[in-house]
N, C-alpha and C positions, 0 to 999 in steps of 0.2 A: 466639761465635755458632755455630748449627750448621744444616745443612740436614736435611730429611728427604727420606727416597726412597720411591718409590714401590713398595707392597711389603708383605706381612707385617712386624711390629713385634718384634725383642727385646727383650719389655720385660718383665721382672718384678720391680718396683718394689714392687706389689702384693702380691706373693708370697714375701716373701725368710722370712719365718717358717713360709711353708705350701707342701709340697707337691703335687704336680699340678696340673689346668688352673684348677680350680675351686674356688670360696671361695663360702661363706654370710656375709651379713651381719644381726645382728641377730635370732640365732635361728632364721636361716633364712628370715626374711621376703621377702631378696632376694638376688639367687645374681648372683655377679661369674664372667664366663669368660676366663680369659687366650688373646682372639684379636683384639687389637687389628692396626690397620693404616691405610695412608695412601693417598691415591690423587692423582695429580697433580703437578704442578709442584714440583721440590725446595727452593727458595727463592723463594714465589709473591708477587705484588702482594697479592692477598687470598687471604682462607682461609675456607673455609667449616665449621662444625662443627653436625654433627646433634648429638644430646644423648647418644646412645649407638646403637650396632646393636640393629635390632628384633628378633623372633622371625626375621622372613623372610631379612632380611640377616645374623645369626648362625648359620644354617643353612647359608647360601650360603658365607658364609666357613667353615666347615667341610668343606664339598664342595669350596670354592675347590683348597685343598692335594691334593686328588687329583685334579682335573681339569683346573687352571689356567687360570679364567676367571677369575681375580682381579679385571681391569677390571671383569666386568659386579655386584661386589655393592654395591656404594657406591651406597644412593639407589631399591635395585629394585625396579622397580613404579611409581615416581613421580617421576622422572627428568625429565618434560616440565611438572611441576608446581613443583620446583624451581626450571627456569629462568624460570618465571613469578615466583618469589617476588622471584627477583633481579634480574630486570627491572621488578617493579615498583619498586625504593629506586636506579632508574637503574642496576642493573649489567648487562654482556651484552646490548646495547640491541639489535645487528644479530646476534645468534647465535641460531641456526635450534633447531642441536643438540647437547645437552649432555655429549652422550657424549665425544665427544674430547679433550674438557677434563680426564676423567676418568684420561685416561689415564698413561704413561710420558713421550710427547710433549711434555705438557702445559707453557708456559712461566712463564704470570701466574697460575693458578689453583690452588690446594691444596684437599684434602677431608679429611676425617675426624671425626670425633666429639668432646665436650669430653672424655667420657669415654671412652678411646679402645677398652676393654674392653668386651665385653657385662653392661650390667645389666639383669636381666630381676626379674619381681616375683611372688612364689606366691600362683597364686590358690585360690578355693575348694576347687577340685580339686584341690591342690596341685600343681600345672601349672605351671612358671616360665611367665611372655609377657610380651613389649616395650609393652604398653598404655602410654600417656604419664604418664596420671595417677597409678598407684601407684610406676611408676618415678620422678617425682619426687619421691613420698615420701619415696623411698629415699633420693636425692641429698641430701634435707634432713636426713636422720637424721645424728646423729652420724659414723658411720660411714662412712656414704656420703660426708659434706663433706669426712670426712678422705680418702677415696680421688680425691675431685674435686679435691681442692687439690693433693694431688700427681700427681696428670695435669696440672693444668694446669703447676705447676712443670715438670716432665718434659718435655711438650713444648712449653709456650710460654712459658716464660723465658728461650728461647735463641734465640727469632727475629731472624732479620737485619733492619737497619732498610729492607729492601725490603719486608717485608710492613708494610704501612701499616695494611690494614682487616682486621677478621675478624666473618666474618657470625656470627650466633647462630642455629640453626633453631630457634623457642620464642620467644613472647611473652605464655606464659598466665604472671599474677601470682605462682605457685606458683613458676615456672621462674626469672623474674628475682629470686625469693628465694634459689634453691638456689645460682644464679651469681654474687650478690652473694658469699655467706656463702662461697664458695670463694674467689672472688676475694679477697676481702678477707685469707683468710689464706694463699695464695698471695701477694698484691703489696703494698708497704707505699703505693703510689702510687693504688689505685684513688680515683677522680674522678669521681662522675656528672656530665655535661656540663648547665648550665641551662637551660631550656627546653624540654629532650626527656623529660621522666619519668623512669622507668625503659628505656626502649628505649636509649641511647645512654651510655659510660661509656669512660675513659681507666683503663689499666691497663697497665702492665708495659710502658710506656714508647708505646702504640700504641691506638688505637678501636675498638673494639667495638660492634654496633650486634645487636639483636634484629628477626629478621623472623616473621610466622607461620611457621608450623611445616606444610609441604606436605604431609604424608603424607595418604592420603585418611581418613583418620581424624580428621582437623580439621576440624569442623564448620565452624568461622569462617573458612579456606581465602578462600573466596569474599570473606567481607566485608573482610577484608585487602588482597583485591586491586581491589576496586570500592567499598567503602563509603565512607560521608561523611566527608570531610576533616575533620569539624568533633567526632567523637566517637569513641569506641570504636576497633574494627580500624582503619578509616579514620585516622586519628589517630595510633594505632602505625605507620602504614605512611608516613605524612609525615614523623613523627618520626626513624624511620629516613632517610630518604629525603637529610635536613636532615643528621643522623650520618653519613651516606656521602660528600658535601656537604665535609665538613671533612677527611677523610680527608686 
């Protein structure tokens, strides 16, 4: 078992055939950037994983390295939305502010990404950008499952059995396709749990549960956190709630 620190990442796992920072996948459809990193607690109760750094936060961590506000890029911009997502499936019930959690300090909480590298996705313009939707394209493609499976090997086949939960930020159908199909060929153990759909799954020895996806770019945001128990977001958000529950 191994901890993680809080910190820039040596990691290139990614890259032992290629190099400098950057790799094309798929013709260039979608651009991987070797600047991964972790924020928080080094051996945390739960862990939290966005899907990858966006546009905003791949910039910031860029800037990060010359300016050394490392704490502030994990989550920028949407940080008070966040703690909403996790307060709704019951976690951080009395926590104000999510900042310090972020931090060095930090005891029970980990952050960072499934994939822990920037995937960004060319658009029209031939413009890489973190858009949600074509990024999970990418994760579905060949290529990408194979870069997901070994990030998640990489960093979560060595967690301590103190981390019990790990939040998923992403609950659109696409997403829980792209995390199955890594999962699956990262762990020989993955398990959907019954009852919960897709939102909730055993894997590499520990729970897994999917929450919406806070950025304000989630139109469904909202409905995750107030809709009806009995369908849709609302429904994912119980489901979850039920997965945390078990933890």
């Amino acid at each position: 078992m191994t901890t993680a620190q809080h910190g820039p990442i040596a990691c290139r796992n990614c890259w032992k055939d290629c190099d400098g920072s950057v790799r094309h996948l798929h013709e260039g459809k979608w651009q991987l950037v070797n600047d991964p990193g972790y924020w928080g607690a080094p051996d945390p109760k739960v862990l939290i994983l966005g899907m990858t750094k966006g546009t905003t936060q791949m910039q910031f961590m860029q800037d990060a390295h010359e300016s050394g506000y490392f704490d502030a890029v994990a989550f920028s911009g949407f940080r008070p939305r966040l703690l909403q997502a996790l307060q709704a499936i019951g976690l951080m019930q009395d926590v104000e502010d999510i900042s310090p959690f972020l931090t060095a300090a930090s005891t029970d909480y980990g952050f960072a990404s499934i994939v822990r590298c920037s995937l960004t996705a060319r658009d029209k313009e031939g413009i890489y950008r973190g858009n949600s939707a074509p990024v999970i394209r990418g994760m579905k493609s060949p290529e990408g499952q194979a870069v997901m499976a070994r990030c998640i090997e990489t960093h979560l086949s060595r967690l301590s059995n103190r981390t019990r939960l790990v939040v998923l930020l992403g609950n659109d159908t696409n997403y829980f396709a792209a995390v199955k199909g890594a999962m699956l060929k990262a762990f020989n153990d993955y398990q959907p749990l019954p009852g919960l759909g897709q939102v909730a799954f055993r894997a590499g020895g520990r729970l897994f549960v999917h929450v919406g996806h806070p950025s304000p770019l989630n139109g469904h945001f909202k409905s995750f956190l107030e809709g009806d128990a009995s369908s849709g977001q609302g429904l994912k958000r119980e489901q979850a709630k039920s997965g945390v529950e078990l933890a």
